[in-house]
PDB file with SEQRES, HELIX, SHEET and CRYST1 records, atoms N, CA, C and O in Angstrom:
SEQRES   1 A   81  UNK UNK UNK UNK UNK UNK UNK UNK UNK UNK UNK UNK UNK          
SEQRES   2 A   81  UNK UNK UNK UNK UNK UNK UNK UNK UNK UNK UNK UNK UNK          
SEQRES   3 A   81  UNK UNK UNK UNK UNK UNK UNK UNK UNK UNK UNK UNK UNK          
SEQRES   4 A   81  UNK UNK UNK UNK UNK UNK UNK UNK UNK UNK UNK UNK UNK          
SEQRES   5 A   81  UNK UNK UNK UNK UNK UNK UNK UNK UNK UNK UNK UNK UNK          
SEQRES   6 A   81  UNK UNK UNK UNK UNK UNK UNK UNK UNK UNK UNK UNK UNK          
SEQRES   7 A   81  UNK UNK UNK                                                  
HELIX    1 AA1 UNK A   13  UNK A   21  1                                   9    
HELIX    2 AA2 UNK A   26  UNK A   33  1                                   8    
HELIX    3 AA3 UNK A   48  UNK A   51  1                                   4    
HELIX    4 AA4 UNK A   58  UNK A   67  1                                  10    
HELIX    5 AA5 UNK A   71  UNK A   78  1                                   8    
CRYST1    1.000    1.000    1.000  90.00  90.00  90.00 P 1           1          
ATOM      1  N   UNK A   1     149.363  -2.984 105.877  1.00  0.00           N  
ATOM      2  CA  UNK A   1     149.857  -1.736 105.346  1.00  0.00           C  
ATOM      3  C   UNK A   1     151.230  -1.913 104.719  1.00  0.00           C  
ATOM      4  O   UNK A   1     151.596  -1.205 103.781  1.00  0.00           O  
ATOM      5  N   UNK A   2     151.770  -2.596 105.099  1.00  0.00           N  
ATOM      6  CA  UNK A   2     153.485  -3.284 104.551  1.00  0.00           C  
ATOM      7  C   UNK A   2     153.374  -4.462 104.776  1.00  0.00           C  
ATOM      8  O   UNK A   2     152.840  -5.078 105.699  1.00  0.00           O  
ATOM      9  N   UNK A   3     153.860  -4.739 103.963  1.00  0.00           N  
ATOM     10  CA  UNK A   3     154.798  -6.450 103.107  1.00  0.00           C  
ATOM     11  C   UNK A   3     156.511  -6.375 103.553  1.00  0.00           C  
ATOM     12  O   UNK A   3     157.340  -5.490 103.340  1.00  0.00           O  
ATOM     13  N   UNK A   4     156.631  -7.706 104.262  1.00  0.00           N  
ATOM     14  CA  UNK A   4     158.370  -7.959 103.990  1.00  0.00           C  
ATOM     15  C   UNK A   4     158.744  -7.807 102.732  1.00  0.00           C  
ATOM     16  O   UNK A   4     158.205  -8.258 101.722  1.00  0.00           O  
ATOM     17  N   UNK A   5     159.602  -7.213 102.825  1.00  0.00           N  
ATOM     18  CA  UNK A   5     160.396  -7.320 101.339  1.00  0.00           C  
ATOM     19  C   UNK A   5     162.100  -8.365 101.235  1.00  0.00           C  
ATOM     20  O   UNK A   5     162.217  -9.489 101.724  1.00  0.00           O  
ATOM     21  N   UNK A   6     163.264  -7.584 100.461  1.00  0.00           N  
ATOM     22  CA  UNK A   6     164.328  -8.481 100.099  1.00  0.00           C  
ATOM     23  C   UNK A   6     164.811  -7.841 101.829  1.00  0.00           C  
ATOM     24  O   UNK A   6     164.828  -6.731 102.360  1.00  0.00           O  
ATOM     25  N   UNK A   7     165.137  -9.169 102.232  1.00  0.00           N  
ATOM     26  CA  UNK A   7     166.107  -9.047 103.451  1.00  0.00           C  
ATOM     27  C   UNK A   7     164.902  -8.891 104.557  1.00  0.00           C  
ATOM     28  O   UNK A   7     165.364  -9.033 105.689  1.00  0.00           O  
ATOM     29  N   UNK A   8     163.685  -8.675 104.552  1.00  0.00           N  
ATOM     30  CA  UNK A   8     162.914  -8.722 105.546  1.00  0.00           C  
ATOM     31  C   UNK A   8     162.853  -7.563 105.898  1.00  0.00           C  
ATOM     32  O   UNK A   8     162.642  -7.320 107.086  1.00  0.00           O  
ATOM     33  N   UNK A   9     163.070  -6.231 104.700  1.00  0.00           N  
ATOM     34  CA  UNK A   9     162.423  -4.968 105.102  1.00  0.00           C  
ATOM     35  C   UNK A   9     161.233  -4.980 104.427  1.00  0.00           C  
ATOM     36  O   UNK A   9     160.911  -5.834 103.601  1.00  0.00           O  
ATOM     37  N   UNK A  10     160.411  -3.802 104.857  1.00  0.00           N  
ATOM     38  CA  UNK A  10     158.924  -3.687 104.659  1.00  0.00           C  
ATOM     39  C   UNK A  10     159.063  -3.002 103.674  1.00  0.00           C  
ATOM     40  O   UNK A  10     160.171  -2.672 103.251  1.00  0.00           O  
ATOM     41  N   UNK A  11     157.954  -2.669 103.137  1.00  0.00           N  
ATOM     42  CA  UNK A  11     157.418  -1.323 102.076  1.00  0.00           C  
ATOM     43  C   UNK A  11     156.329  -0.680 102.049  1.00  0.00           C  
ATOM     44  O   UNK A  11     155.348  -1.367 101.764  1.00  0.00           O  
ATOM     45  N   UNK A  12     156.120   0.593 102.279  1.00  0.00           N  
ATOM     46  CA  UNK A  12     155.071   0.904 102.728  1.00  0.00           C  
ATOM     47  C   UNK A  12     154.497   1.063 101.615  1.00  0.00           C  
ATOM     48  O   UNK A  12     154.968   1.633 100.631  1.00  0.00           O  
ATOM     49  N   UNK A  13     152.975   0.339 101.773  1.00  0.00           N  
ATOM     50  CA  UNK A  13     151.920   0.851 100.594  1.00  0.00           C  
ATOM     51  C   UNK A  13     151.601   2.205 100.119  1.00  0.00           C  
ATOM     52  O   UNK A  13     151.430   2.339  98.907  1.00  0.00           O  
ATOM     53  N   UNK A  14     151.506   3.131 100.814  1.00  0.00           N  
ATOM     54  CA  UNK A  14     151.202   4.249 100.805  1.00  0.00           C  
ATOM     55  C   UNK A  14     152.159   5.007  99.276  1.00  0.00           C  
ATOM     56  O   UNK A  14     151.896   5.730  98.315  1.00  0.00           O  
ATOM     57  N   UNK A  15     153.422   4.236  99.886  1.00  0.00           N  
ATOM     58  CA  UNK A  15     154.653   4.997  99.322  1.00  0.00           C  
ATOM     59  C   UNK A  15     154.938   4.752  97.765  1.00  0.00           C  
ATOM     60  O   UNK A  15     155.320   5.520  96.882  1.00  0.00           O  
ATOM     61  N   UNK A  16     154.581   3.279  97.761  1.00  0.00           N  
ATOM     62  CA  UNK A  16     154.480   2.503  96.352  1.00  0.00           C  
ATOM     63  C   UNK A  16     153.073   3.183  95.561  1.00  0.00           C  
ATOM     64  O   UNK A  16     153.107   3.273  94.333  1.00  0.00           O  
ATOM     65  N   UNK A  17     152.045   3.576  96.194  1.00  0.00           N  
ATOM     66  CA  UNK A  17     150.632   4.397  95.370  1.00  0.00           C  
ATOM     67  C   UNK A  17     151.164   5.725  95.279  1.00  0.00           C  
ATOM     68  O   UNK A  17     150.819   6.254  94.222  1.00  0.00           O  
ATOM     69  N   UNK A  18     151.807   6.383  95.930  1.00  0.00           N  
ATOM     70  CA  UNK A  18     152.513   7.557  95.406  1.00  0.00           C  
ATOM     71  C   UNK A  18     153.197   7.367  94.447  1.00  0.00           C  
ATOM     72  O   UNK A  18     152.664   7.533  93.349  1.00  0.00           O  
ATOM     73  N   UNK A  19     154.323   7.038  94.495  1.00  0.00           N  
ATOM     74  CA  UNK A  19     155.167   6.783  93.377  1.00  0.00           C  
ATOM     75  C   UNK A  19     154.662   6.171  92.410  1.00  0.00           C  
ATOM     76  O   UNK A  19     155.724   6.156  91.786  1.00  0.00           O  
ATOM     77  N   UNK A  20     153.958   5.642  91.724  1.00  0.00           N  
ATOM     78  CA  UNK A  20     153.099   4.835  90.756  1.00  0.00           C  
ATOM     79  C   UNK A  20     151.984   5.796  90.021  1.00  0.00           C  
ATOM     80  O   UNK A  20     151.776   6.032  88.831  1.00  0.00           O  
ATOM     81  N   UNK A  21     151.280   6.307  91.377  1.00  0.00           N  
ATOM     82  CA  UNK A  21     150.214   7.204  90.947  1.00  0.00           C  
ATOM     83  C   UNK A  21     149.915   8.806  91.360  1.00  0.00           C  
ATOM     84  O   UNK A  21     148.886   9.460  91.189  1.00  0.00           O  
ATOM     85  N   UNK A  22     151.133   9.177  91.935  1.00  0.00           N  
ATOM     86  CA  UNK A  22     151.346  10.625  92.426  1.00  0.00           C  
ATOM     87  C   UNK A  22     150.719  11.305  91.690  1.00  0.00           C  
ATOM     88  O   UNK A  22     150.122  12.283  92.139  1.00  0.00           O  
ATOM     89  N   UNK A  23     150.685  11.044  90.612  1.00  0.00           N  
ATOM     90  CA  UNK A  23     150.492  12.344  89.578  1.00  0.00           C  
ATOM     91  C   UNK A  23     149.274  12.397  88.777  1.00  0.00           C  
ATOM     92  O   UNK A  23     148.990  13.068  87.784  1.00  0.00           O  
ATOM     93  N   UNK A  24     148.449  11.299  89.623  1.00  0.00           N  
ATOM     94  CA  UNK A  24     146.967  11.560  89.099  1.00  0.00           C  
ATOM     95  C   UNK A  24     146.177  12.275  89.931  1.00  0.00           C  
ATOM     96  O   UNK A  24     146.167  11.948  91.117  1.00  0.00           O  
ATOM     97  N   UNK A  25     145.539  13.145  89.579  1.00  0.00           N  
ATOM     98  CA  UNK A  25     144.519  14.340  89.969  1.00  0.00           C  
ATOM     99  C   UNK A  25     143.234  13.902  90.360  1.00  0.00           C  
ATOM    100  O   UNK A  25     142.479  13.140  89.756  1.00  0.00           O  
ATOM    101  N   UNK A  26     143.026  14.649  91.778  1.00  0.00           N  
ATOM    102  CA  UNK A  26     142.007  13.948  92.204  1.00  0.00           C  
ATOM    103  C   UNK A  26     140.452  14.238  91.512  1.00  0.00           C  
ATOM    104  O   UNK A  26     139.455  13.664  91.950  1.00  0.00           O  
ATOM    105  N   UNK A  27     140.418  14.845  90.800  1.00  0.00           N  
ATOM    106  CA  UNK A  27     139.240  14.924  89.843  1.00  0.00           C  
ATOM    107  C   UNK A  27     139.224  13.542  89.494  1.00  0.00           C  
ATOM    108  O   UNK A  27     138.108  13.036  89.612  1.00  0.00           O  
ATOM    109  N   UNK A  28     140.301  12.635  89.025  1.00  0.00           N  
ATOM    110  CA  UNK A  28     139.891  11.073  88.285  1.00  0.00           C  
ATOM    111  C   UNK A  28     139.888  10.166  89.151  1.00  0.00           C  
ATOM    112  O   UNK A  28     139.749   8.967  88.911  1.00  0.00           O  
ATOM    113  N   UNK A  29     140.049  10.694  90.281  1.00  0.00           N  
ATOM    114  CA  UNK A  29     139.870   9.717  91.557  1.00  0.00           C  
ATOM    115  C   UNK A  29     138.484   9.744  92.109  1.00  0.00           C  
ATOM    116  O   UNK A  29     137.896   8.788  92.614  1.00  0.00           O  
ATOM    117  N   UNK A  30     138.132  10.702  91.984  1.00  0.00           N  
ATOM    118  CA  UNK A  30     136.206  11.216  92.155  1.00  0.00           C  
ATOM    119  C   UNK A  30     135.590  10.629  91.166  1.00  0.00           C  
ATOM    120  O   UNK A  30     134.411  10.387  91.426  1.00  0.00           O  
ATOM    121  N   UNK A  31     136.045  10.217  89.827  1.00  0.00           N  
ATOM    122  CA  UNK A  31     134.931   9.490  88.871  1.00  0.00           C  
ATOM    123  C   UNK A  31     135.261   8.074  89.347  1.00  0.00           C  
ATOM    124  O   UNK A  31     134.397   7.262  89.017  1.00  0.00           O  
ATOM    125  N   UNK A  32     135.972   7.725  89.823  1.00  0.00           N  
ATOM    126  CA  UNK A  32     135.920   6.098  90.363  1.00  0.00           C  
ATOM    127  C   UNK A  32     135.388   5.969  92.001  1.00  0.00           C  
ATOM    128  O   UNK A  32     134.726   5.047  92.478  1.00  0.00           O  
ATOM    129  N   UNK A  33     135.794   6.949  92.558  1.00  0.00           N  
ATOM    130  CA  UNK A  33     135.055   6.556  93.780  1.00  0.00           C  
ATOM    131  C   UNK A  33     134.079   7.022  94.361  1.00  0.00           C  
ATOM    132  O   UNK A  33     133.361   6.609  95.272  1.00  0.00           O  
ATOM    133  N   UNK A  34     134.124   8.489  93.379  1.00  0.00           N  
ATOM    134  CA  UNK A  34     132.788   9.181  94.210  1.00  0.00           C  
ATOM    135  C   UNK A  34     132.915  10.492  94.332  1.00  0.00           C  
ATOM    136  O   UNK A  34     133.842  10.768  93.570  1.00  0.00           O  
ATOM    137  N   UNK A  35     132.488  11.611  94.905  1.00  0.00           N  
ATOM    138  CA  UNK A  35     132.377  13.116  94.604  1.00  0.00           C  
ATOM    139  C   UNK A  35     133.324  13.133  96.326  1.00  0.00           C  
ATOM    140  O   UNK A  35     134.252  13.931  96.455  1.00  0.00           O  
ATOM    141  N   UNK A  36     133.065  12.495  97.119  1.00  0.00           N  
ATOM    142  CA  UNK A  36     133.187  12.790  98.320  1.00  0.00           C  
ATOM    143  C   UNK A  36     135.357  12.004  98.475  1.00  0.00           C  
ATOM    144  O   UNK A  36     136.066  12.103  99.476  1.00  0.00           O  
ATOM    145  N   UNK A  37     135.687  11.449  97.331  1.00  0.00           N  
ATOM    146  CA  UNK A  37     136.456  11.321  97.589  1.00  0.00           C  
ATOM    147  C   UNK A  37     138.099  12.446  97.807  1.00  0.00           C  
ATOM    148  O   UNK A  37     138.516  13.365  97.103  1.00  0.00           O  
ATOM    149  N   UNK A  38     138.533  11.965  98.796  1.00  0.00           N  
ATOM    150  CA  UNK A  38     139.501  13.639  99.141  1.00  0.00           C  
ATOM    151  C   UNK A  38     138.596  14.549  99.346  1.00  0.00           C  
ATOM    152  O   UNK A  38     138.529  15.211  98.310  1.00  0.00           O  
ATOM    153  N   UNK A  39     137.801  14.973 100.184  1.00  0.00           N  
ATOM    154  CA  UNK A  39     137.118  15.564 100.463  1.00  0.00           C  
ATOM    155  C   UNK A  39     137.995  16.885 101.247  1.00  0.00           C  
ATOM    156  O   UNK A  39     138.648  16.835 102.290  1.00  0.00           O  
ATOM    157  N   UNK A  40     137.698  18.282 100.159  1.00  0.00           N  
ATOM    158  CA  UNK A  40     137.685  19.259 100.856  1.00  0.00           C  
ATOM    159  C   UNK A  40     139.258  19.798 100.241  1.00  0.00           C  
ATOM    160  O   UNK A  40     139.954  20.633 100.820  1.00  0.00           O  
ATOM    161  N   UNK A  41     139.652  19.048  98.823  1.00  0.00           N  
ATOM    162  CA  UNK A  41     140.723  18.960  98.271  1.00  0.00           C  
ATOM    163  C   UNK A  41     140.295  19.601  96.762  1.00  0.00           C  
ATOM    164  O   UNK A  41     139.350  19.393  96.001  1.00  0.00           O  
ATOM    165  N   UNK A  42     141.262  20.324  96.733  1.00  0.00           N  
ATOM    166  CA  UNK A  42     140.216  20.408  94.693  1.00  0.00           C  
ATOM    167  C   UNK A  42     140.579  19.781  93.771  1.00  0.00           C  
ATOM    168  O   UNK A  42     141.731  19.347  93.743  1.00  0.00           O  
ATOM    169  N   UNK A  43     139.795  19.583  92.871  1.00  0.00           N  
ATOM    170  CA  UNK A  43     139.721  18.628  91.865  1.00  0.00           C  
ATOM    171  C   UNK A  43     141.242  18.004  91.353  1.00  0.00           C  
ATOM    172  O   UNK A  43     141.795  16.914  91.209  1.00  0.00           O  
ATOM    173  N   UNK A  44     141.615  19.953  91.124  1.00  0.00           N  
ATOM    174  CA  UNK A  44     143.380  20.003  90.709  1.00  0.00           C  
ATOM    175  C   UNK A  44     144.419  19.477  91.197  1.00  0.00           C  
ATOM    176  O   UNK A  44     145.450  19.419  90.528  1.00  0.00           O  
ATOM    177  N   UNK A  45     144.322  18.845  92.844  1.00  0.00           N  
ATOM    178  CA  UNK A  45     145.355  18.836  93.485  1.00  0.00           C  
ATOM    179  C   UNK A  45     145.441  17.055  93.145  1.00  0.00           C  
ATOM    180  O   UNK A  45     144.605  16.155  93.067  1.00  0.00           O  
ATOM    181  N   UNK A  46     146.828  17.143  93.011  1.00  0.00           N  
ATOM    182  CA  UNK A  46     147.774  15.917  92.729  1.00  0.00           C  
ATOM    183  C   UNK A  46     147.953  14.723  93.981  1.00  0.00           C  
ATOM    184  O   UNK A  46     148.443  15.115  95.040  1.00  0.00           O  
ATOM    185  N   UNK A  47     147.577  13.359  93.860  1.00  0.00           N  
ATOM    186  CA  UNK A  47     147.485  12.487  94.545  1.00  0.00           C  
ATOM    187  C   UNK A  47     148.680  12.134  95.849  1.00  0.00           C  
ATOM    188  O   UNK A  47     148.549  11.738  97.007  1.00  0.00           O  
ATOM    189  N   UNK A  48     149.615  12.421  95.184  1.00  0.00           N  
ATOM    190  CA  UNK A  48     151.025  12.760  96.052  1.00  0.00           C  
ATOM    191  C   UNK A  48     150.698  13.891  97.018  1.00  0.00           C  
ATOM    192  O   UNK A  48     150.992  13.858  98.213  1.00  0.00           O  
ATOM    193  N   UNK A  49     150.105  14.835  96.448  1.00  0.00           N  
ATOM    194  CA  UNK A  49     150.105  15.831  97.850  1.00  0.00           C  
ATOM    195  C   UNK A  49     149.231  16.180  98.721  1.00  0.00           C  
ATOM    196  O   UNK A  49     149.142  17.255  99.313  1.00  0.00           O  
ATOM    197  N   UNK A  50     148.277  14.828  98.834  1.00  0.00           N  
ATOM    198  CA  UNK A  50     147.134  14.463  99.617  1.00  0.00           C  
ATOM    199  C   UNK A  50     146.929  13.419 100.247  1.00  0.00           C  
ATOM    200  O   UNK A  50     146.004  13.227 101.037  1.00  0.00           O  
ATOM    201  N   UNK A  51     148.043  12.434  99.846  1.00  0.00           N  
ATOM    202  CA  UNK A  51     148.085  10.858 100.145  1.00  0.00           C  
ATOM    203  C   UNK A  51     148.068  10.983 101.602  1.00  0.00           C  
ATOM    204  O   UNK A  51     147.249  10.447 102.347  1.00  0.00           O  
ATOM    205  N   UNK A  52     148.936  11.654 101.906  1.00  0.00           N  
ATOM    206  CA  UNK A  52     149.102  11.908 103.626  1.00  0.00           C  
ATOM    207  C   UNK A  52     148.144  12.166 104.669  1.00  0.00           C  
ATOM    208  O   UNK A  52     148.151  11.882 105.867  1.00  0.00           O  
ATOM    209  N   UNK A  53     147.242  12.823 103.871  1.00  0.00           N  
ATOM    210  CA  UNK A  53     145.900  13.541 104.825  1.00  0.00           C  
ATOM    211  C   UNK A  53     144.485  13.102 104.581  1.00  0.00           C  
ATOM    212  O   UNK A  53     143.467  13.465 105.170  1.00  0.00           O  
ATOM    213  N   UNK A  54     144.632  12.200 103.538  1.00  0.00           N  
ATOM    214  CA  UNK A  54     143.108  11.452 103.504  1.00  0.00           C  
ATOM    215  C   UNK A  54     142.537  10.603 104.401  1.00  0.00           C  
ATOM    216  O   UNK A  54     143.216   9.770 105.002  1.00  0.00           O  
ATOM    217  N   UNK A  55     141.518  10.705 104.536  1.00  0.00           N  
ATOM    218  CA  UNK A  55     140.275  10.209 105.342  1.00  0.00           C  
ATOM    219  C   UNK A  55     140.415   8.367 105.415  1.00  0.00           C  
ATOM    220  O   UNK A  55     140.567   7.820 104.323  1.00  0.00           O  
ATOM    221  N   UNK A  56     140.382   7.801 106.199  1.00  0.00           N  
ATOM    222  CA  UNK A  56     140.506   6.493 106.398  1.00  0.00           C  
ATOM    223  C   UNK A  56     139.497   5.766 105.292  1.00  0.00           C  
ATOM    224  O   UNK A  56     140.068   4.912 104.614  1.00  0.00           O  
ATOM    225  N   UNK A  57     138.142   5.962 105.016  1.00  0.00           N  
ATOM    226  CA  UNK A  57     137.544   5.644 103.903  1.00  0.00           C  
ATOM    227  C   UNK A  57     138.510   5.941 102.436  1.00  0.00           C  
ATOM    228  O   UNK A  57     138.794   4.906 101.834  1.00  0.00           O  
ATOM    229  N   UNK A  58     138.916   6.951 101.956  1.00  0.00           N  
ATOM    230  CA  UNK A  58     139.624   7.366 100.495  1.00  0.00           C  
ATOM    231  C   UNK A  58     140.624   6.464 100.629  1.00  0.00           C  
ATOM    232  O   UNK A  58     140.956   5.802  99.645  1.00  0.00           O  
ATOM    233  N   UNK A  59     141.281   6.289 101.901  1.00  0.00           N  
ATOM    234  CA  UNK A  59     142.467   6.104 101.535  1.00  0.00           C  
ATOM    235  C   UNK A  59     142.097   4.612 101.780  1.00  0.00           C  
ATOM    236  O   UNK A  59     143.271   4.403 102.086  1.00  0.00           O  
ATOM    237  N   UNK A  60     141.588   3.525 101.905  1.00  0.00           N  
ATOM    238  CA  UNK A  60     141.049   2.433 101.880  1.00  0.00           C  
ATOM    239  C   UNK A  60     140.875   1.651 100.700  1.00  0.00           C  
ATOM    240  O   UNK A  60     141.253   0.580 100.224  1.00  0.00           O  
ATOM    241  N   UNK A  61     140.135   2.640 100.419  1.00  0.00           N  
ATOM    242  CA  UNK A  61     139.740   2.380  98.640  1.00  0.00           C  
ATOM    243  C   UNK A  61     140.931   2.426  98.191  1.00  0.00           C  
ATOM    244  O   UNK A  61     141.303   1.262  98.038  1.00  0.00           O  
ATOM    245  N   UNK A  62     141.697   3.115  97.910  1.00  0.00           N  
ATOM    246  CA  UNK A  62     142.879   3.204  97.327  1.00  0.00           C  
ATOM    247  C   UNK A  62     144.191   1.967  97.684  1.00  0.00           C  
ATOM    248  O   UNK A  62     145.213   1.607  97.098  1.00  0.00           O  
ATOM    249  N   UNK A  63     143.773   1.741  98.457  1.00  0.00           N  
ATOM    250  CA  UNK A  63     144.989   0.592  99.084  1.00  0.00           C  
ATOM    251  C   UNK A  63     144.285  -1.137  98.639  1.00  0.00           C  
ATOM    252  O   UNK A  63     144.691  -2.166  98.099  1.00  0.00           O  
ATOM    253  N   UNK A  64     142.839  -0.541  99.354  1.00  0.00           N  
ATOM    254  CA  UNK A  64     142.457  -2.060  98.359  1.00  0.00           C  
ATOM    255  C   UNK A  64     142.510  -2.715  97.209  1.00  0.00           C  
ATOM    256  O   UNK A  64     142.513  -3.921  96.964  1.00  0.00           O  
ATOM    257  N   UNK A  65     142.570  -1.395  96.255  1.00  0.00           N  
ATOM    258  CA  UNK A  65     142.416  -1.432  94.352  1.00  0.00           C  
ATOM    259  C   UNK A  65     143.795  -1.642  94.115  1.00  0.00           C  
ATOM    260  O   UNK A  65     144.144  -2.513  93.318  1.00  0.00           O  
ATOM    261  N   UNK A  66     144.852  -0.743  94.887  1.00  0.00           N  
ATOM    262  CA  UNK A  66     146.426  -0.760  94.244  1.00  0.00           C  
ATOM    263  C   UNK A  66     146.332  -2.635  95.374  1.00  0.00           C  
ATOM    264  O   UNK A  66     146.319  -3.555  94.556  1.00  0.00           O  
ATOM    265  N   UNK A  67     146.290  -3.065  96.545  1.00  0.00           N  
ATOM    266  CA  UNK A  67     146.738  -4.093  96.861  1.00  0.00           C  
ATOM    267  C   UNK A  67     146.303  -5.206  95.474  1.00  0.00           C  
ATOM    268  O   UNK A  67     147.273  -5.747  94.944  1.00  0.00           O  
ATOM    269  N   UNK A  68     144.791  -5.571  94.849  1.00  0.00           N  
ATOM    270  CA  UNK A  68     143.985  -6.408  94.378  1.00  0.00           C  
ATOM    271  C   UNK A  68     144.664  -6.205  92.654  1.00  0.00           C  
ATOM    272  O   UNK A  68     144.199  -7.006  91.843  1.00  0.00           O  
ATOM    273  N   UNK A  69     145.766  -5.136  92.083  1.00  0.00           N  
ATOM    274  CA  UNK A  69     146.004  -4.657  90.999  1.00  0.00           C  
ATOM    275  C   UNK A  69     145.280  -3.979  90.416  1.00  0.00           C  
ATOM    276  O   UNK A  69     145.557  -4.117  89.224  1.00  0.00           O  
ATOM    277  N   UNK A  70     144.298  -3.140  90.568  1.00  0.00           N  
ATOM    278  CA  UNK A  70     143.153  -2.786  89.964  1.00  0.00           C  
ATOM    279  C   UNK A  70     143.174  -1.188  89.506  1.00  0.00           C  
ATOM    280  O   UNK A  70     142.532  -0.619  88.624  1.00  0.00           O  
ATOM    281  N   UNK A  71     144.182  -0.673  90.465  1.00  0.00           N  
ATOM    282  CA  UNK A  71     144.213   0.767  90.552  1.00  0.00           C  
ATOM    283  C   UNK A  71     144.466   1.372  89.480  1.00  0.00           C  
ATOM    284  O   UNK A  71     143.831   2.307  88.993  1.00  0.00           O  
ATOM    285  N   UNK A  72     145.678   0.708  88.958  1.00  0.00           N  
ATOM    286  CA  UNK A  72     145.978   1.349  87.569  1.00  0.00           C  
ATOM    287  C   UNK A  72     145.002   1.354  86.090  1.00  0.00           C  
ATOM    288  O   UNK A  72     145.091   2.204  85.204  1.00  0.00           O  
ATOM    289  N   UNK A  73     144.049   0.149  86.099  1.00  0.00           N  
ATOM    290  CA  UNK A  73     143.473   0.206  84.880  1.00  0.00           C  
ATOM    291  C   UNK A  73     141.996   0.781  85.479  1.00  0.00           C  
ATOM    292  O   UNK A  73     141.056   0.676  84.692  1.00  0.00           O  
ATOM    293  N   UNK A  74     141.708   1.381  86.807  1.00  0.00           N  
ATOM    294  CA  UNK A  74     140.966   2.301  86.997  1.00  0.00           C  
ATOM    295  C   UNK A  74     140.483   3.802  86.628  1.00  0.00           C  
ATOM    296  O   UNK A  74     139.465   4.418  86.312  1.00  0.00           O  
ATOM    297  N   UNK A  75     142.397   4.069  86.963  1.00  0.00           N  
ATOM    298  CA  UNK A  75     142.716   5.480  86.583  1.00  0.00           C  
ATOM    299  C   UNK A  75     142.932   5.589  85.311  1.00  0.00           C  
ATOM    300  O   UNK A  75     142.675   6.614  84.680  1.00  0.00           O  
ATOM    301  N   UNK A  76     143.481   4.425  84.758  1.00  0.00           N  
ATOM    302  CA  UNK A  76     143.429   4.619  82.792  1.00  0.00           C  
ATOM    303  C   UNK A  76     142.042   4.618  82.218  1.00  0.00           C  
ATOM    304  O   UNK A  76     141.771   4.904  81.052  1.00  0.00           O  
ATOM    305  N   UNK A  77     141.366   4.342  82.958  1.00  0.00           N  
ATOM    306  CA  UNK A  77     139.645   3.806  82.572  1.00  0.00           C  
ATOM    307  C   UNK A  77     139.122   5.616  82.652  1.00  0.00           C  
ATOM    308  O   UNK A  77     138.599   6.306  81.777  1.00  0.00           O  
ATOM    309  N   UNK A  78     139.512   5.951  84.022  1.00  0.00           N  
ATOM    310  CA  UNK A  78     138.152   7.700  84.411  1.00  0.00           C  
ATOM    311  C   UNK A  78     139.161   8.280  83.392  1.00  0.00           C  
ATOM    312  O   UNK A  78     138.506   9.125  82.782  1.00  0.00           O  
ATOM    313  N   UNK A  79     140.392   8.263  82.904  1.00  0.00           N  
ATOM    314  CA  UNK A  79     140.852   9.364  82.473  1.00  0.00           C  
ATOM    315  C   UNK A  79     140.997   9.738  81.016  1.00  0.00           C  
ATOM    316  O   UNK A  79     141.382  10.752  80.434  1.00  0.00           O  
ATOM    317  N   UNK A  80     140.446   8.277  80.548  1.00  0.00           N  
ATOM    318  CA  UNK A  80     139.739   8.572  79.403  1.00  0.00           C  
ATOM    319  C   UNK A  80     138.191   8.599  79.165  1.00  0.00           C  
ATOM    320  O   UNK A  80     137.565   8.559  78.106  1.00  0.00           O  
ATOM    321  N   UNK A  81     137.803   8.671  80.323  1.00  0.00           N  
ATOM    322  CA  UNK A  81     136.068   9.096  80.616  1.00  0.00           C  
ATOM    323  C   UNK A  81     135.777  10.872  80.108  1.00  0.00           C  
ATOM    324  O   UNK A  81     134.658  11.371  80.224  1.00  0.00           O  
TER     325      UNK A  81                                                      
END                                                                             
């Protein structure tokens, strides 16, 4: 979930996919992962203000794609879908 960083502090993943991708809407997060992703969230609501409360599956996916680099040319990919 965190990496050492400079001086041997951590960084939390979570915090770095917010800041990077806060501001993508989970509607374009549902064309890459699925209808069920953020479940129970609407389409409209912004990635930042859900990061906190997602389901161990959503938020999985999401940590695997941003760890592997993938996340970003995901969300550039659904959001011009």
């Amino acid at each position: 979930m965190s990496k050492a960083g400079l001086d041997n502090r951590h960084r939390n993943k979570d915090g770095e996919i917010s800041h990077k991708h806060g501001n993508t809407v989970i509607r374009t997060l549902r064309k890459i992962y699925g209808p069920s992703f953020a479940a129970g969230y609407p389409d409209t609501e912004k990635l930042s203000d859900v990061l906190a409360q997602l389901n161990e599956t959503s938020l999985s996916q999401l940590r695997r794609d941003h760890e592997t680099g993938h996340l970003e040319h995901k969300i550039a990919k659904a959001s011009n879908a």
